[in-house]
C-alpha positions as CSV (number, residue, x, y, z in Angstrom):
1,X,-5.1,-5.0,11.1
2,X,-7.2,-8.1,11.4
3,X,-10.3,-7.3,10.3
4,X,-12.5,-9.6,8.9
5,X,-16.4,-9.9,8.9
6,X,-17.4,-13.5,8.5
7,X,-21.3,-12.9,8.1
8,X,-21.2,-9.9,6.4
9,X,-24.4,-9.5,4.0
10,X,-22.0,-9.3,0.9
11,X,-20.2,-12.0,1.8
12,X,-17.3,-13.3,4.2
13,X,-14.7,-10.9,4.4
14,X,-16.7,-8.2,1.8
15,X,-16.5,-5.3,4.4
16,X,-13.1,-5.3,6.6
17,X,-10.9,-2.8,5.4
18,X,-8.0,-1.7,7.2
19,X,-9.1,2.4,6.5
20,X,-11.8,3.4,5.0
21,X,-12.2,6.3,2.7
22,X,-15.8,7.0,1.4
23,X,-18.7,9.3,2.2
24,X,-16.9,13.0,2.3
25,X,-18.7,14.9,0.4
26,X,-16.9,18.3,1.5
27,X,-13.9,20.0,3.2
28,X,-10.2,19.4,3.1
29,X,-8.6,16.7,1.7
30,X,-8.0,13.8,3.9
31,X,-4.5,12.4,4.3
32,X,-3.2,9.5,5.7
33,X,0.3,9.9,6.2
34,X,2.9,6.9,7.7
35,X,-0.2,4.5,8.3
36,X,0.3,0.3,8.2
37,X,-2.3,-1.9,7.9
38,X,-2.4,-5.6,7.0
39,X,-4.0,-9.3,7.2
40,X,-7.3,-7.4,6.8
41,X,-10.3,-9.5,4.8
42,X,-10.9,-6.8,2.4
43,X,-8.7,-3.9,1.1
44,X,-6.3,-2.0,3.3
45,X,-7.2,1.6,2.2
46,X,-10.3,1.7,0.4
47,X,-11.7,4.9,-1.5
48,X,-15.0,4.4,-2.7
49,X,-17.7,6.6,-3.1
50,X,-15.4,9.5,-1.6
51,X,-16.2,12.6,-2.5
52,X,-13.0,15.0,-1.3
53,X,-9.3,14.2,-2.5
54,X,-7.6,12.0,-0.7
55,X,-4.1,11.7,0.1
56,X,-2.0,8.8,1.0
57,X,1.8,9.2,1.3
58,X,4.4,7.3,2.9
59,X,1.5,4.3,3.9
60,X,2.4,0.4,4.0
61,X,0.1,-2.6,3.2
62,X,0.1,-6.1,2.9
63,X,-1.6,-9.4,3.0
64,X,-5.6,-8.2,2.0
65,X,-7.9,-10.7,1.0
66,X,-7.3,-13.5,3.7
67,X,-8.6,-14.4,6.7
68,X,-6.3,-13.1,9.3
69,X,-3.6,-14.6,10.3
70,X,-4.1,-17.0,7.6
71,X,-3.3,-17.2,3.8
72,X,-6.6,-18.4,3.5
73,X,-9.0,-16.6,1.2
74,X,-12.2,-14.6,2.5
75,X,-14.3,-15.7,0.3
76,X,-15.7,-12.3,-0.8
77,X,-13.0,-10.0,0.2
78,X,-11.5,-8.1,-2.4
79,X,-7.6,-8.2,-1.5
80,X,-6.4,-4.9,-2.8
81,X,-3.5,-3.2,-1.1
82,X,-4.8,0.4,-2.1
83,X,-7.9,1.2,-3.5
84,X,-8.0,4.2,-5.0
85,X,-11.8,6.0,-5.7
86,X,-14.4,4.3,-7.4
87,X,-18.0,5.0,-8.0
88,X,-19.2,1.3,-9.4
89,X,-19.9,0.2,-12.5
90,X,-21.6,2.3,-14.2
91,X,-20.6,5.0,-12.6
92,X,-23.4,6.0,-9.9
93,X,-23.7,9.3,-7.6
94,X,-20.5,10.6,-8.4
95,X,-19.4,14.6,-7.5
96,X,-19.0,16.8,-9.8
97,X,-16.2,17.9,-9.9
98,X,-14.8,14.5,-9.4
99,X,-12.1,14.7,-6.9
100,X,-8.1,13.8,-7.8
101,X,-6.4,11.0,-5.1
102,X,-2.8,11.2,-4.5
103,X,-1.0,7.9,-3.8
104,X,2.7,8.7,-3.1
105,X,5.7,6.9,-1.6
106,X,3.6,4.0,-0.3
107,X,4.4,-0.1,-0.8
108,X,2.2,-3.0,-1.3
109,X,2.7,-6.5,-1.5
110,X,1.7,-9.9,-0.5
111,X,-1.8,-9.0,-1.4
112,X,-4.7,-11.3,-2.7
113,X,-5.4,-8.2,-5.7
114,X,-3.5,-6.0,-7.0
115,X,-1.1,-3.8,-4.7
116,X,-2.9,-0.5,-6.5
117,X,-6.5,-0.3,-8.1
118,X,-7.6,2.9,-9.5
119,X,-11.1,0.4,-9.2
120,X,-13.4,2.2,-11.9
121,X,-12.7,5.8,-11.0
122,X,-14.1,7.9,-13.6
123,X,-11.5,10.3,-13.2
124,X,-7.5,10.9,-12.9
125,X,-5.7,10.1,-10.4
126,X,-1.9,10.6,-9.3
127,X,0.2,7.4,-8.4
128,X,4.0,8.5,-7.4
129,X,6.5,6.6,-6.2
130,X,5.4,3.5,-4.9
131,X,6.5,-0.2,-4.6
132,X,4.4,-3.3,-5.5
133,X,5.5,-6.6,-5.3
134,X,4.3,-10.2,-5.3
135,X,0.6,-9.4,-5.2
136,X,-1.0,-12.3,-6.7
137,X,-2.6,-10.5,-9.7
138,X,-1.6,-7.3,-11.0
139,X,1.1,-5.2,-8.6
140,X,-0.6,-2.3,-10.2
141,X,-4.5,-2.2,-11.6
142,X,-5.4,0.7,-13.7
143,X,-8.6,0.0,-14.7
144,X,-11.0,3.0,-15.2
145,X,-14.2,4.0,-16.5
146,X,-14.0,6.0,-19.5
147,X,-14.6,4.9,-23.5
148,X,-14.8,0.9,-22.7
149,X,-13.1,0.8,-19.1
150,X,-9.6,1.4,-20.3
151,X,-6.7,2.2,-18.2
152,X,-6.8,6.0,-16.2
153,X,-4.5,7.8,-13.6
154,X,-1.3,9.5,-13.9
155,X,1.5,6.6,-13.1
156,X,5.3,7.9,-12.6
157,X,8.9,6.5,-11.0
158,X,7.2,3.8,-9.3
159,X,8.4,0.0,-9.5
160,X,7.2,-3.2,-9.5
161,X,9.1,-6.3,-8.8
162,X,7.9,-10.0,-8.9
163,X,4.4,-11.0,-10.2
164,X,2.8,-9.3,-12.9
165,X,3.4,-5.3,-13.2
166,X,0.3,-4.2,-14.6
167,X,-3.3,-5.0,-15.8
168,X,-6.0,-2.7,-17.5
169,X,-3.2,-0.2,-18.2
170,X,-4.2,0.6,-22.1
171,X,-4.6,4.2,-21.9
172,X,-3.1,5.0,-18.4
173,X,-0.8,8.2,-18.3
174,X,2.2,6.0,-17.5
175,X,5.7,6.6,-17.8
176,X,9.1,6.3,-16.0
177,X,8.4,3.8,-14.2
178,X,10.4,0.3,-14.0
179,X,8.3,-1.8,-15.9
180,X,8.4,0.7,-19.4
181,X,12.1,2.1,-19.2
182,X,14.0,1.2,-21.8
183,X,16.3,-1.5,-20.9
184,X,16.0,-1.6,-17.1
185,X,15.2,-5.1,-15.6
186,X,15.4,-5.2,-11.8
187,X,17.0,-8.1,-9.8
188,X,16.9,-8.5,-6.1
189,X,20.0,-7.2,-6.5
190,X,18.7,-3.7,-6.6
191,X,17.2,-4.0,-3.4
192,X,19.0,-4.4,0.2
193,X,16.4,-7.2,0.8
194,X,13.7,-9.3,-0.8
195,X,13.2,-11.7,2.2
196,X,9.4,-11.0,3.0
197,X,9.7,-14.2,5.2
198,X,11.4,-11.2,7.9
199,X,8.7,-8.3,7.8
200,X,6.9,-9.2,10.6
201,X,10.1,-10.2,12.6
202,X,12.9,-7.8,13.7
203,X,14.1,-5.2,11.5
204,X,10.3,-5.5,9.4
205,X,7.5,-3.6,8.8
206,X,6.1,-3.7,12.6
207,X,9.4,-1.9,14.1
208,X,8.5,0.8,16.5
209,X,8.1,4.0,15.4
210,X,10.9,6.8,15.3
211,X,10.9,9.2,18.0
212,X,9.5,11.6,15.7
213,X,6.4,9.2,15.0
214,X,8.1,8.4,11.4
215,X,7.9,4.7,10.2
216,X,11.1,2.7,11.2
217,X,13.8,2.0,9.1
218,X,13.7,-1.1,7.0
219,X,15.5,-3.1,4.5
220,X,12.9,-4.5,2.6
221,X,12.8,-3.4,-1.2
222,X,15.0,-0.4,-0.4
223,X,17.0,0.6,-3.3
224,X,21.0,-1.3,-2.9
225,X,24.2,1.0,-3.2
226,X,24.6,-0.1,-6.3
227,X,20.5,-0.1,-7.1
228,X,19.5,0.5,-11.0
229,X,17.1,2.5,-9.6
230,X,19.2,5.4,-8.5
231,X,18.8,9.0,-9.9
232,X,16.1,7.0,-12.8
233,X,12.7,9.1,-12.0
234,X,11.6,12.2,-13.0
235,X,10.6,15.1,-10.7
236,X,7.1,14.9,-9.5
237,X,7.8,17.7,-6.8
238,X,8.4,15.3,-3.7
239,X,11.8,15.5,-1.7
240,X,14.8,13.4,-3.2
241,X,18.5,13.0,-3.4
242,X,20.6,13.5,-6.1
243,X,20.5,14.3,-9.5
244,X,17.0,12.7,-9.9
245,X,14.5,11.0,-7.8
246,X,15.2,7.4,-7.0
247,X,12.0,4.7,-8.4
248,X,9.8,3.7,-5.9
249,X,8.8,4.4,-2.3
250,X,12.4,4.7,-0.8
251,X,15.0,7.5,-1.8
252,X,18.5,6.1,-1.2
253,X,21.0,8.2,1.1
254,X,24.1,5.5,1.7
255,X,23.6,2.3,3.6
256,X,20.0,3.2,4.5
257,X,17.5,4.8,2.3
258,X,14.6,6.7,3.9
259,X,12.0,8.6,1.6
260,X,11.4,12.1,3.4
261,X,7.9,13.6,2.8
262,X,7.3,17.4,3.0
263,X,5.3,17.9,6.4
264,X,6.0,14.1,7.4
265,X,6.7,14.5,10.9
266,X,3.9,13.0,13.5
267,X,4.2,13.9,17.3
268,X,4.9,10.9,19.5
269,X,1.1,11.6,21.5
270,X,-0.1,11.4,18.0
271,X,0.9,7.9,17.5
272,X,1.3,6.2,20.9
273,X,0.3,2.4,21.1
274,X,-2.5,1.7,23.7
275,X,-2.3,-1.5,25.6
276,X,-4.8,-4.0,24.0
277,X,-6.1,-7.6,24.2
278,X,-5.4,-10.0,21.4
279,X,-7.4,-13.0,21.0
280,X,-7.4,-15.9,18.2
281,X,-10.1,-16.8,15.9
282,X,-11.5,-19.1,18.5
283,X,-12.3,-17.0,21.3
284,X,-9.2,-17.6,23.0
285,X,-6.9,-14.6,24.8
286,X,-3.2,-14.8,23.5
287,X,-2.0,-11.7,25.4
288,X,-2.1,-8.3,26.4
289,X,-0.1,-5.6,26.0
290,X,1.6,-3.3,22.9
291,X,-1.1,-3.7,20.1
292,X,2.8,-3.9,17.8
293,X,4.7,-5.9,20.3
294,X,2.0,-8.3,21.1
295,X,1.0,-9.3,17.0
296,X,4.7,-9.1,16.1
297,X,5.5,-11.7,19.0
298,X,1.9,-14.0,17.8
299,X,2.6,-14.0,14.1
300,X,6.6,-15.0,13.9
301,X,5.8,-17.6,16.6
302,X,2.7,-18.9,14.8
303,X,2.8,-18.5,11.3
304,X,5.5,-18.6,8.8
305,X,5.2,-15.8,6.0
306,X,6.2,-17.3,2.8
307,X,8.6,-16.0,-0.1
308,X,6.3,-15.3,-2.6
């Protein structure tokens, strides 16, 4: 989190991601699995120029694009929540085969982009049960790069909920999710809570850890009792509840709803926060301690996140 390059070469902000992705040309797939990131100048996850499948499951992102700790715009940052492959425009250097990214179960939202950008990959891609939501253009981006730069990837159950749903998405593989199912229109209703003014705050995104290294349980866009999107996907061989899967990244199971990934467990040495030094834009030293504790006590004290 809080990455940001002000004199990069390409620009302010081009070259601060929160991971990034690129450069594998063999072995096992990568996998990033129960990973936050956020108020970083560029993209959050970025998968360019990578040559082995990637998968990200169970991953939250928010707030790309800005300069951190601001919702000021890095003025060459590209402020996607997930990028997901690309090889430029034309296409240049890409394997062959060209490798398959997985996105499942992961949320984006308050990004400068899209949440999801399948950014020119010339090849599919599988997007699964995700949540997008106020990103301020597209929640999902499916551009591609095949016959004109139409839409590409494999899209199913996943949901989108304020701003626009989708861009570039002629020719995408999508269906079943909450933007094309017949007569389904989602209302905060369907969610125990909307308020992104409370994600960095108690009970948000920034919670510690579960003792088994899993992300902590939150309210935010997790499907309501009585949620519409209950028992509406269609199985895509990841765990679920019910008769069905549930849309999006969260699988209800009573008054909370907590998605469970095959193989999602971390161990707690995995994913212990070091002590660490935070310091403002200026130079100055705020604090040290919890890398978690210490920005979630900075940001609610400093900055307001707004609704949108």
């Amino acid at each position: 989190h809080h990455n940001f390059d002000p004199i990069s070469s390409k620009g302010e902000g081009q070259n601060a991601d929160g991971f990034g992705l690129h450069y594998q040309k063999s072995g096992p797939s990568t996998v990033y699995r129960g990973c936050r990131a956020w108020w970083n100048s560029d993209d959050g996850f970025d998968c360019i120029s990578q040559g082995v499948a990637v998968v990200l499951d169970n991953c939250w992102m928010a707030l790309s694009g800005y300069k951190p700790g601001t919702f000021v715009a890095a003025a060459s940052g590209n402020g996607n929540g997930f990028k997901v492959g690309g090889w430029g425009n034309p296409p240049d250097g890409q394997p062959n085969p060209m490798p398959v990214h997985t996105v499942q179960n992961c949320m984006g939202f308050l990004n400068k982009a899209a949440g999801f950008y399948h950014n020119h990959q010339p090849g599919n891609g599988f997007y699964y049960n995700n949540t997008s939501f106020n990103n301020r253009s597209a929640n999902y981006n499916m551009l591609g790069y095949k016959s004109g730069d139409v839409g590409m990837g494999t899209w199913r159950n996943n949901v989108s909920f304020g701003g626009t749903a989708t861009s570039n998405a002629n020719g995408a593989d999508a269906v079943n999710n909450s933007w094309n199912i017949s007569g389904l229109t989602l209302t905060a209703a369907d969610f125990l809570s909307v308020d992104t003014a409370g994600m960095f705050g108690p009970g948000g995104i920034l919670g510690p850890r579960k003792a088994d290294g899993s992300l902590p349980d939150i309210k935010l866009m997790r499907p309501s009792p009585n949620s519409k999107l209950i028992d509406k996907g269609v199985d895509v061989k990841l765990a679920f509840k019910g008769s069905a899967p549930d849309l999006g990244a969260f699988e209800f199971e009573g008054t909370t709803a907590i998605r469970i990934s095959p193989a999602s467990a971390v161990s707690k040495s995995a994913i212990a926060m070091p002590e660490a030094l935070i310091f403002d834009l200026a130079g100055r030293r705020l604090g040290q301690g919890s890398a978690d504790g210490l920005f979630r006590q900075v940001v609610t004290k400093a900055i307001p996140i707004p609704s949108r």
